[in-house]
C-alpha positions in Angstrom: 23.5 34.5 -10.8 20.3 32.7 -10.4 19.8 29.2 -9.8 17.2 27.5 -11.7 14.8 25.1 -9.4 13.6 21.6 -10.1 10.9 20.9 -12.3 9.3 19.0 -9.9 10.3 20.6 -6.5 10.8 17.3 -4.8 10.8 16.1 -1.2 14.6 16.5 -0.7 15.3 17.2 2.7 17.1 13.9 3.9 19.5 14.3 0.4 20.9 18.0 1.2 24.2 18.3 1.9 24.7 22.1 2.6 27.3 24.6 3.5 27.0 28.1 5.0 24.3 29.8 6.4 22.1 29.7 3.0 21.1 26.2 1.7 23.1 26.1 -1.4 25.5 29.0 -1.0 23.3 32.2 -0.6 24.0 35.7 0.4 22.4 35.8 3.8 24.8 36.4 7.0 26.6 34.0 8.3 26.0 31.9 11.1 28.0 34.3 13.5 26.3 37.5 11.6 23.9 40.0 12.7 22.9 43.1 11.2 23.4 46.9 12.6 20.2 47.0 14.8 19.7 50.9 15.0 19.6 50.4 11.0 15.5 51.1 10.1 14.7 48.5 7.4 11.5 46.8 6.1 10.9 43.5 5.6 8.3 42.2 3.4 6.1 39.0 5.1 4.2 36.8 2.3 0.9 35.5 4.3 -1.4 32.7 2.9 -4.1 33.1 5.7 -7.3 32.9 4.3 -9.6 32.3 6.8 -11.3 35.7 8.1 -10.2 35.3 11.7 -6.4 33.8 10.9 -6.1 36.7 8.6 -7.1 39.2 11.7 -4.9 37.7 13.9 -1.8 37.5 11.0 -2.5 41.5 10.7 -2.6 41.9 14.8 0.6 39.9 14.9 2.1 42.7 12.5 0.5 45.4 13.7 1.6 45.0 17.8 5.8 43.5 16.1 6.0 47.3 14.3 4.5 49.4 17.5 7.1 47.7 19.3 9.7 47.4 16.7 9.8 51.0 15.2 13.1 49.8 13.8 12.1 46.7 11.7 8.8 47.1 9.7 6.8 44.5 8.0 5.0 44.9 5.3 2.0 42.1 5.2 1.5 41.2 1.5 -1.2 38.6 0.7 -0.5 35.5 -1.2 -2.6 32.4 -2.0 -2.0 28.4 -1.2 -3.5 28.5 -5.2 -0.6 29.5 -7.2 1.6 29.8 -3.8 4.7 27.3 -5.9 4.5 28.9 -9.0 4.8 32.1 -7.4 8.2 31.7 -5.7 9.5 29.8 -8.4 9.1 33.3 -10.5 10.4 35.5 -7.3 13.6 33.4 -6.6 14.7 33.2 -9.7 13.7 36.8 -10.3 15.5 37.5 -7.0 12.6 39.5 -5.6 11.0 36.7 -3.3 9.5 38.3 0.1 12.0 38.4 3.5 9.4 36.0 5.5 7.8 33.2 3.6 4.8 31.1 4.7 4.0 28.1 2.8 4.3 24.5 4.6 7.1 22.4 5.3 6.8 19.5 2.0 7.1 22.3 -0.8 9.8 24.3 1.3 12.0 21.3 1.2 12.4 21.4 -2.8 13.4 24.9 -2.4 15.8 24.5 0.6 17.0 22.3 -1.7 18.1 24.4 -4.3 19.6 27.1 -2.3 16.7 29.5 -2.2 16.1 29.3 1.7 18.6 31.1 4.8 19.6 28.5 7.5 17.7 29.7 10.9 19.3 27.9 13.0 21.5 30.8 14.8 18.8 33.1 15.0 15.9 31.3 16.7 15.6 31.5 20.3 16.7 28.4 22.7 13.1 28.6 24.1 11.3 27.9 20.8 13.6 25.4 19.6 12.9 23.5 22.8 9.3 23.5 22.7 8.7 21.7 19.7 9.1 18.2 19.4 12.3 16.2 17.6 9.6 14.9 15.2 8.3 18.5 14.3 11.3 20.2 13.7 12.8 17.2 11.6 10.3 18.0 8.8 12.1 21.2 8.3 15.9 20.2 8.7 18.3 19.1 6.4 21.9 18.3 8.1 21.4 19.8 11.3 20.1 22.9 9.5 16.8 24.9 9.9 15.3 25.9 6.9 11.9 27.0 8.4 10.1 27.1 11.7 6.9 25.2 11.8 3.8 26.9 13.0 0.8 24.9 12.7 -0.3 21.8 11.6 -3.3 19.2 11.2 -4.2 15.7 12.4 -6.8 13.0 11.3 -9.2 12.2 13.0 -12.6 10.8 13.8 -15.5 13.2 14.0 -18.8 11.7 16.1 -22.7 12.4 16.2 -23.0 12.4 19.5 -27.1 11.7 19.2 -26.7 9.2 16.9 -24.4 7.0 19.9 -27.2 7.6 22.7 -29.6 6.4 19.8 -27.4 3.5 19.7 -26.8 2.9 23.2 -23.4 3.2 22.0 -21.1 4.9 24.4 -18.9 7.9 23.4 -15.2 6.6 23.8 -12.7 9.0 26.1 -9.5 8.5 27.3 -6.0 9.4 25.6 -6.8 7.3 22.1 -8.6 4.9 20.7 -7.7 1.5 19.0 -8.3 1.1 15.0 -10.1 -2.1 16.5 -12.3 -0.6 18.5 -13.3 2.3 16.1 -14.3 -0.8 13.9 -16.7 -1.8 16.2 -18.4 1.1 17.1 -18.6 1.7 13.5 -20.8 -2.1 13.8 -22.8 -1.0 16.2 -23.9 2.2 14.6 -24.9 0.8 11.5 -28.5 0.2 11.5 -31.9 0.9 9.0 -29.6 2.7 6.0 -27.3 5.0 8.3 -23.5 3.7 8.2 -21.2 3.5 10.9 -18.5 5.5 9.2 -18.0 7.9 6.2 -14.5 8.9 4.9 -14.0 10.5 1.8 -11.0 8.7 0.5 -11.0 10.2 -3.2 -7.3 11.4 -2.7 -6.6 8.3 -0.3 -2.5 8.4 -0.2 -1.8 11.2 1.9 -3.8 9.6 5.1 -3.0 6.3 4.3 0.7 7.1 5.2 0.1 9.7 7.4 -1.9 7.1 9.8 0.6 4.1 8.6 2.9 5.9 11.4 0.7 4.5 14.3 1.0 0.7 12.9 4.9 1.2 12.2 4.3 1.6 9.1 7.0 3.6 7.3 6.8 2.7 3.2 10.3 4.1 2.6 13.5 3.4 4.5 15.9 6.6 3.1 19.2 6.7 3.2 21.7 10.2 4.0 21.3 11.1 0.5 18.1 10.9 0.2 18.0 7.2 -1.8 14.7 5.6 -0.7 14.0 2.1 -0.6 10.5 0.8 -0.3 9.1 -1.6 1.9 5.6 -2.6 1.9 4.6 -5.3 5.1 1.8 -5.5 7.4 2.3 -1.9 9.3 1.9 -0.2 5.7 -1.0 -2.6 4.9 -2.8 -2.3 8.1 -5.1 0.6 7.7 -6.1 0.2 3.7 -7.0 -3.3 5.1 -9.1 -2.0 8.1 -10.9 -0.1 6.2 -11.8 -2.4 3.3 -13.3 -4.8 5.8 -15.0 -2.1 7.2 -16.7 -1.8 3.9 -17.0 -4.8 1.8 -17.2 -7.5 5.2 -18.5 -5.1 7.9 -20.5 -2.7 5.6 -20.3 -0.8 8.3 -18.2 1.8 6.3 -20.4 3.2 2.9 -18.2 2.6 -0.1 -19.4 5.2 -1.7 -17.6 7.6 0.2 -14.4 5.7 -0.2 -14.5 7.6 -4.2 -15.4 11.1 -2.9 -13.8 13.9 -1.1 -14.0 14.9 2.3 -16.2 18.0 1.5 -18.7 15.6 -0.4 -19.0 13.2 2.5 -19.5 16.0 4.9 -22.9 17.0 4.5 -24.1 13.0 4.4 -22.5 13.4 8.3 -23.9 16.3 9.1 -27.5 15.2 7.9 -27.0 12.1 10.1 -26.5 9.7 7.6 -23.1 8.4 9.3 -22.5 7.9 12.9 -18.6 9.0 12.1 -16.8 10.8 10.1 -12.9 10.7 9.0 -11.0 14.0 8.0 -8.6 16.7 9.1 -8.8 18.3 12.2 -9.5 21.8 10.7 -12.8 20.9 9.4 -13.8 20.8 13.0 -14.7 24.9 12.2 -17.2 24.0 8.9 -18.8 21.4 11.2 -19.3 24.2 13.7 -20.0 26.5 11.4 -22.5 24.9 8.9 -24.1 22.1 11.4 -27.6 21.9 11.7 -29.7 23.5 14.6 -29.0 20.8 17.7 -26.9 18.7 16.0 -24.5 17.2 18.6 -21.1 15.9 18.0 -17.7 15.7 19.1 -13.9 14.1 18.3 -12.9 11.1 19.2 -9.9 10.4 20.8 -6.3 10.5 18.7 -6.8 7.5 16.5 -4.1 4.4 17.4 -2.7 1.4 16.0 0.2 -1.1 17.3 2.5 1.9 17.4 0.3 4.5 19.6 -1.2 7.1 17.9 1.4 8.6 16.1 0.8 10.4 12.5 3.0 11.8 10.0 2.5 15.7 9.2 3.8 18.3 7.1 3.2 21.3 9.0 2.7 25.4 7.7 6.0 27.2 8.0 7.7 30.3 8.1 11.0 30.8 5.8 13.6 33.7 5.0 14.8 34.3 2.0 18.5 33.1 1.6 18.7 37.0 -0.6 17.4 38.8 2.3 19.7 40.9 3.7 18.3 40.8 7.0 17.9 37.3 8.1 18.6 37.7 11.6 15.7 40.2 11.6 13.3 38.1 9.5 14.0 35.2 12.0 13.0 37.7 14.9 10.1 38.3 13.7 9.1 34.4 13.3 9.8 34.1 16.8 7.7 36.8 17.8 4.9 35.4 15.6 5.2 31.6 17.4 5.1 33.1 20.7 2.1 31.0 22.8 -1.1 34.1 22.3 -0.2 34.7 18.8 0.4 31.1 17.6 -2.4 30.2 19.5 -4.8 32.8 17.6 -3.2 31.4 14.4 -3.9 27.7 15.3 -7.3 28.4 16.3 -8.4 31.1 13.4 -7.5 27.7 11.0 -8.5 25.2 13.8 -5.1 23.6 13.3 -3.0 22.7 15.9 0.3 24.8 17.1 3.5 23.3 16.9 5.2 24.6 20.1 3.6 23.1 23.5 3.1 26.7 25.0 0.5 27.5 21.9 -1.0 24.5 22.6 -2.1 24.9 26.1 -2.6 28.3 25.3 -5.0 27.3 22.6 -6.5 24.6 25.3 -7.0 27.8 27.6 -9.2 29.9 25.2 -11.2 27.3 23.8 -11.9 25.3 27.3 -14.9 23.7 26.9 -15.6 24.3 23.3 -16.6 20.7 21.3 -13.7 19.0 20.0 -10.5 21.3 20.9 -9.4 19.0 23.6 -9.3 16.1 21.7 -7.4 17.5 18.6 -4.9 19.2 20.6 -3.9 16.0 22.0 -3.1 14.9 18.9 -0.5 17.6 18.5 1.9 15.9 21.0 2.2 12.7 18.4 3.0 14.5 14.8 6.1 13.5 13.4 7.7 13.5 10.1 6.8 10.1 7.6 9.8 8.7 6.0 8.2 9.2 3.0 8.6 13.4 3.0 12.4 12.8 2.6 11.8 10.6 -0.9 13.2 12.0 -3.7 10.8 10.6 -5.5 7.6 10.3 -3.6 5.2 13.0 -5.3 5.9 11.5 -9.0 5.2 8.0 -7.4 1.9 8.9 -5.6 0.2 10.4 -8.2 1.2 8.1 -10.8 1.3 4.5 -8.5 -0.1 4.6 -5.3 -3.1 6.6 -5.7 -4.4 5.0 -8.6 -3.4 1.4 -6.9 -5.0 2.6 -3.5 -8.3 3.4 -5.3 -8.5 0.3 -7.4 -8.4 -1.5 -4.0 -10.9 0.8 -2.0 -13.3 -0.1 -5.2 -12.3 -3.8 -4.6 -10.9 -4.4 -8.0 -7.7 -5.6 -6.7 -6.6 -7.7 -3.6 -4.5 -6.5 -1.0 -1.3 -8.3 -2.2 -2.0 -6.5 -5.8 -1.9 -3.8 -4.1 1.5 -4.2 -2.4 3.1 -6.1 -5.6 1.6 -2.3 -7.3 3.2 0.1 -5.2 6.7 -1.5 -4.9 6.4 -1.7 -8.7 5.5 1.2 -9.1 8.6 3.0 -7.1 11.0 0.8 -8.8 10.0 1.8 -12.3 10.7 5.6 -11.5 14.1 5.2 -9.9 
């Protein structure tokens, strides 16, 4: 019998109530269940690396697992983050989804949800589960059940052109993180003769607004057991939109028009020294490498920080069974192999993301010692939590719909800041 998913795949986690070892009564072992280990199977592992060097070290992870594990095979099969949704929709209800999933932790929810996903909880080692944080591993559990293992994940933060600071006579900030406030005036102090202090492409602005709300206690959504969300809007949630509308309409420190552009627009405007900072994910730390003009020096700044520290929200990749697969004590070997510290570490750095597990991590701080940036993002890693608002019901209808549109109309200055509140509560009332 198949079950048929939600049309809209929503953030569920916080409502599932589950039984068994499959989220929503699959056929996967029990809890207490392991398969006949001399029994030679192959399992098939859905990848969605796409970068060269993550998919080389994706295909060494495989290759070294079936030299050394003659009697479990996987098969690598190549899938895209494109269609990646779509695609297991078909396959679970079809019943033909692949053994090992990767995908990331937000969309695996919806399908945890619906009984689609094997409960890992009895099957991955003590020493994994204890080297990633409370905060991690809460973005993939649903009562006290593991419905995939995190692998690597990706921060905000500030990019800097280093030149443009000694040009400034502006000093490089170091230390374990650095205050909203005093990014604000640094971003002063670089402005000067048409070159901002700051560009952040803020096109699709929800996603770090909340993410970074996290450092100023900023939550949006208090969600019950059940996943019933309530949303509260007050200064923590407020605090960065507001920073950064000073920054660009009282400061002009910040250039509006990157406030309606993506992050791959603003980039080159950084790159050709037309800001002195630049605001995005951590993994474009490897296209600044990559496509950076001869001598152009830069670096990251330390993990940005509000009231709260410099705590963000993340929803990391992940690695999921199959609640059909008939092997899911094998399948969750296998993921622990793959998030042991040299492999996760090649992962994390072929997508310049950041592992999940603490080993990786200072694995990861071991290969690339000394390399610009790598130190500063890894930091970061220690912070990443999981944002009340992954465990609304409701949250992807309301941000596309509400809070992006009310978030934009207030980075254009169209509305004021307590429009803005007054439009996202609104806005989440008229969808429950």
């Amino acid at each position: 019998m198949h079950r048929t998913p939600r049309a809209a795949m929503t953030l569920a986690a916080g409502a599932l109530l589950l039984t068994g070892c499959a989220f929503g009564g699959g056929q996967a072992p029990t809890a207490t269940e392991t398969t006949d280990p001399t029994e030679e199977v192959t399992l098939t592992f859905q990848s969605l690396a796409f970068q060269d060097a993550t998919i080389a070290a994706t295909e060494s992870i495989v290759d070294s697992w079936n030299s050394e594990h003659p009697e479990t095979q996987i098969d690598l099969v190549q899938g895209s983050w494109d269609n990646v949704h779509d695609q297991l929709v078909t396959q679970f209800q079809g019943g033909d989804a692949p053994d090992i999933i990767h995908n990331e932790a937000s969309d695996m929810a919806g399908f945890a949800h619906d009984g689609y996903l094997a409960d890992l909880t009895p099957f991955l080692s003590e020493e994994l589960r204890g080297d990633v944080s409370e905060g991690v591993w809460s973005t993939v559990t649903a009562n006290d059940q593991i419905f995939a293992a995190p692998t690597i994940m990706q921060s905000y933060v500030a990019f800097a052109n280093t030149a443009a600071f000694e040009a400034a006579g502006v000093e490089v900030p170091t230390g374990e993180s650095l205050a909203w406030e005093d990014l604000r005036s640094i971003a002063q102090e670089l402005t000067a003769d048409g070159t901002y202090g700051l560009g952040w492409g803020l096109k699709s602005p929800t996603a770090p607004f909340m993410n970074l709300a996290l450092g100023e206690e900023g939550t949006f959504f208090e969600v019950d057991p059940e996943g019933e969300a309530t949303i509260e809007i007050g200064e923590g949630e407020l605090a960065i939109p507001e920073t950064v509308h000073a920054m660009a309409y009282e400061d002009q420190s910040l250039d509006p028009v990157t406030l309606t552009q993506t992050g791959a627009d603003v980039l080159p405007g950084f790159l050709g020294g037309s800001y002195g900072m630049y605001i995005g994910g951590s993994f474009l730390a490897q296209q600044i490498a990559d496509t950076a003009p001869e001598g152009f020096e830069w670096t990251v700044l330390p993990p940005l920080a509000g009231s709260a520290g410099a705590a963000q929200g993340t929803s990391p990749q992940t690695l999921s069974v199959s609640a059909d697969s008939e092997y899911v004590d094998r399948a969750a070997a296998f993921i622990d192999y793959y998030m042991q510290a040299e492999n996760l570490a090649a992962v994390g750095e072929g997508d310049c993301l950041i592992p999940t597990t603490g080993a990786a991590r200072d694995a990861l701080a071991t290969a690339t010692e000394g390399q610009t940036g790598w130190a500063e993002m890894l930091a970061s890693g220690a912070v990443l939590e999981a944002a009340p608002f992954q465990l609304a019901v409701n949250y992807p209808q309301w941000k596309d719909q509400y809070a992006t549109p009310a978030f934009q109309q207030y980075l254009s200055n169209a509305i004021t800041l307590e429009q803005l509140s007054t439009q996202l509560t609104e806005g989440w009332d008229s969808i429950q």
